[in-house]
C-alpha positions as CSV (number, residue, x, y, z in Angstrom):
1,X,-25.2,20.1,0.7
2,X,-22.7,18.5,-1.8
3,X,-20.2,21.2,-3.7
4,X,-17.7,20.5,-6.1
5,X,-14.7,22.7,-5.4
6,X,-14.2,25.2,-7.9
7,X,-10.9,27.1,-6.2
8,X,-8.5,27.1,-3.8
9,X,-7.2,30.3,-3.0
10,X,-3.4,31.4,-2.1
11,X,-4.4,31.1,1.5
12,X,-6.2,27.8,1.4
13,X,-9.9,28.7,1.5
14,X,-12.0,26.8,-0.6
15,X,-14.6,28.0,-3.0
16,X,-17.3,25.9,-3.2
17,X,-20.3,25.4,-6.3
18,X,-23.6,23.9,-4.9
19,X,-26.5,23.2,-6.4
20,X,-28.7,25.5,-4.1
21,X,-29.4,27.3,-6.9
22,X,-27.0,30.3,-5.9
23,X,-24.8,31.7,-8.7
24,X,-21.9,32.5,-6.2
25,X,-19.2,30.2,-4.6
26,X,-19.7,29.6,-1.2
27,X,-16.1,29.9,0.8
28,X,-14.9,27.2,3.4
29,X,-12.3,26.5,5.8
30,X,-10.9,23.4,4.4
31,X,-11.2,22.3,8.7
32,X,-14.7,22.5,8.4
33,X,-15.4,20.0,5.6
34,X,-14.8,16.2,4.5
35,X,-14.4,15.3,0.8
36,X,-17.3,13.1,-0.3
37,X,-15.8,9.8,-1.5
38,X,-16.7,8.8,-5.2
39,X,-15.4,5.1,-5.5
40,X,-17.9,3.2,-2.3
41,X,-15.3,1.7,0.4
42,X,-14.4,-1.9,-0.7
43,X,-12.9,-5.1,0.8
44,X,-9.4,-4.8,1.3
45,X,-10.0,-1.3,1.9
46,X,-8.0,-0.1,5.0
47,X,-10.5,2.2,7.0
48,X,-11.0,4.4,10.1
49,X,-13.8,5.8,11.9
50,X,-14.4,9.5,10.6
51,X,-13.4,12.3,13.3
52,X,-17.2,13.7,12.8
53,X,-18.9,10.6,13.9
54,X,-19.6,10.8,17.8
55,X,-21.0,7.3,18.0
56,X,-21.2,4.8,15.4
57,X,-24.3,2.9,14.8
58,X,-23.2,-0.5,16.3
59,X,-21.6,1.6,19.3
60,X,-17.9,1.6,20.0
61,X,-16.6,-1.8,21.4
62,X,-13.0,-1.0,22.0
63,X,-12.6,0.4,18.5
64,X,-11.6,4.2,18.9
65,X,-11.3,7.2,15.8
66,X,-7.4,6.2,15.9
67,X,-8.3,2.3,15.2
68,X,-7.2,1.3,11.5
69,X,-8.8,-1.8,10.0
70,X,-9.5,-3.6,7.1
71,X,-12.5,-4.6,5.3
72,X,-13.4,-8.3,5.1
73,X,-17.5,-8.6,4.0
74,X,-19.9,-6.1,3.1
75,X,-23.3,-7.6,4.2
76,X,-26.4,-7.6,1.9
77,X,-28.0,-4.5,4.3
78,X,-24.4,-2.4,3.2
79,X,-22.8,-3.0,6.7
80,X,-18.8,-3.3,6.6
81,X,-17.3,-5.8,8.2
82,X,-14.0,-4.8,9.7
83,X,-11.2,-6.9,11.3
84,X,-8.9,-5.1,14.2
85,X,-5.7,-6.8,14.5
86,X,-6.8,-6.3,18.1
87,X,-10.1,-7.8,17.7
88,X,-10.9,-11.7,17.7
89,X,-14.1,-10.7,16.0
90,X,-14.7,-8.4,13.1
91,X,-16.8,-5.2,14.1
92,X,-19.3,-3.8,11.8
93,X,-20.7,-0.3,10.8
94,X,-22.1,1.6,8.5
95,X,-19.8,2.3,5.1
96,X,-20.9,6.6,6.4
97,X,-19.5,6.1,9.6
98,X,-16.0,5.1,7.7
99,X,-13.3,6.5,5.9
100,X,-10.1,5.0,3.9
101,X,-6.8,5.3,4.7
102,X,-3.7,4.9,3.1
103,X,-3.0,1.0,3.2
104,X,0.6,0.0,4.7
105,X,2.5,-1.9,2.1
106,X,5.9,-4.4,2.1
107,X,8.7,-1.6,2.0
108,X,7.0,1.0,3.6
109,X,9.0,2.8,6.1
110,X,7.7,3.1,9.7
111,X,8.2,4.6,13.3
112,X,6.2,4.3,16.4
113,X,4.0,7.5,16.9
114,X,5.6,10.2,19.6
115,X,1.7,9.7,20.7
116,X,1.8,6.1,21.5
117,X,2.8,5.9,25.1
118,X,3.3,2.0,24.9
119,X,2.5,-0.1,21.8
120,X,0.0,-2.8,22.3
121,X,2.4,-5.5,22.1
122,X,5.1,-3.9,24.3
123,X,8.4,-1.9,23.5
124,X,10.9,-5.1,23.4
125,X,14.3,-4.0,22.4
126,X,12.8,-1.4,20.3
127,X,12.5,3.1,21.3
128,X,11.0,5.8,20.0
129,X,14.2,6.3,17.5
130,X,13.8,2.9,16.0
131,X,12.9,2.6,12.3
132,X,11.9,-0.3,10.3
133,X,10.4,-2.0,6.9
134,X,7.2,-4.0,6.5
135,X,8.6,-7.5,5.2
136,X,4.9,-8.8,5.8
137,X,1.1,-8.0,5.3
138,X,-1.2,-10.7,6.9
């Protein structure tokens, strides 16, 4: 079922409105659900596999639930076409299987994740206590 949220208590659970027909609000561990996106996911839309999807349609490649990428084409069948700067070739799925993110923009602020063991392209004179500033979007 789809709810609307109706409250958020104190303590962060949500009560829920369906349209199951039941008068009262059905209560939710905000953990246990996903907000149901209004606006469809676009191009230009940075996106990410959503943590609930165990295998997406077109399979993985070496896309993971950490990958970020951006849309290029939506198909005439709905399909997103998604370029990895890791990828030579975009990757597609299904616009369910996806969910945005918050785009990087010039003058954002960024560190390497404490997660990130060794970034794709290497560490060169850079550590973990470096911080820089996007100059450039490609």
């Amino acid at each position: 079922s789809i709810g609307t949220i109706t409250t958020i208590d104190a303590d962060g659970k949500l009560r829920v409105y369906t349209s199951s027909g039941s008068q009262k609000a059905w209560m939710l561990d905000p953990a246990e659900v996903e907000v149901v996106e209004e606006q469809p996911i676009c191009i230009g839309d940075w996106v990410r596999v959503k943590s609930s999807v165990p295998t997406p349609t077109h399979q993985w490649g070496e896309v993971t639930h950490k990958s970020i990428g951006v849309v290029q084409k939506i198909d005439d069948d709905g399909d997103l076409w998604v370029a990895f700067c890791f990828l030579e070739r975009l990757w597609v799925c299904k616009p369910s299987e996806m969910e945005r993110v918050r785009p990087f923009n010039i003058g954002d602020r960024v560190k390497v994740k404490h997660s990130v063991v060794t970034p794709r392209w290497g560490w060169g004179m850079e550590t973990y206590a470096s911080r820089g500033v996007i100059s450039g979007v490609d």
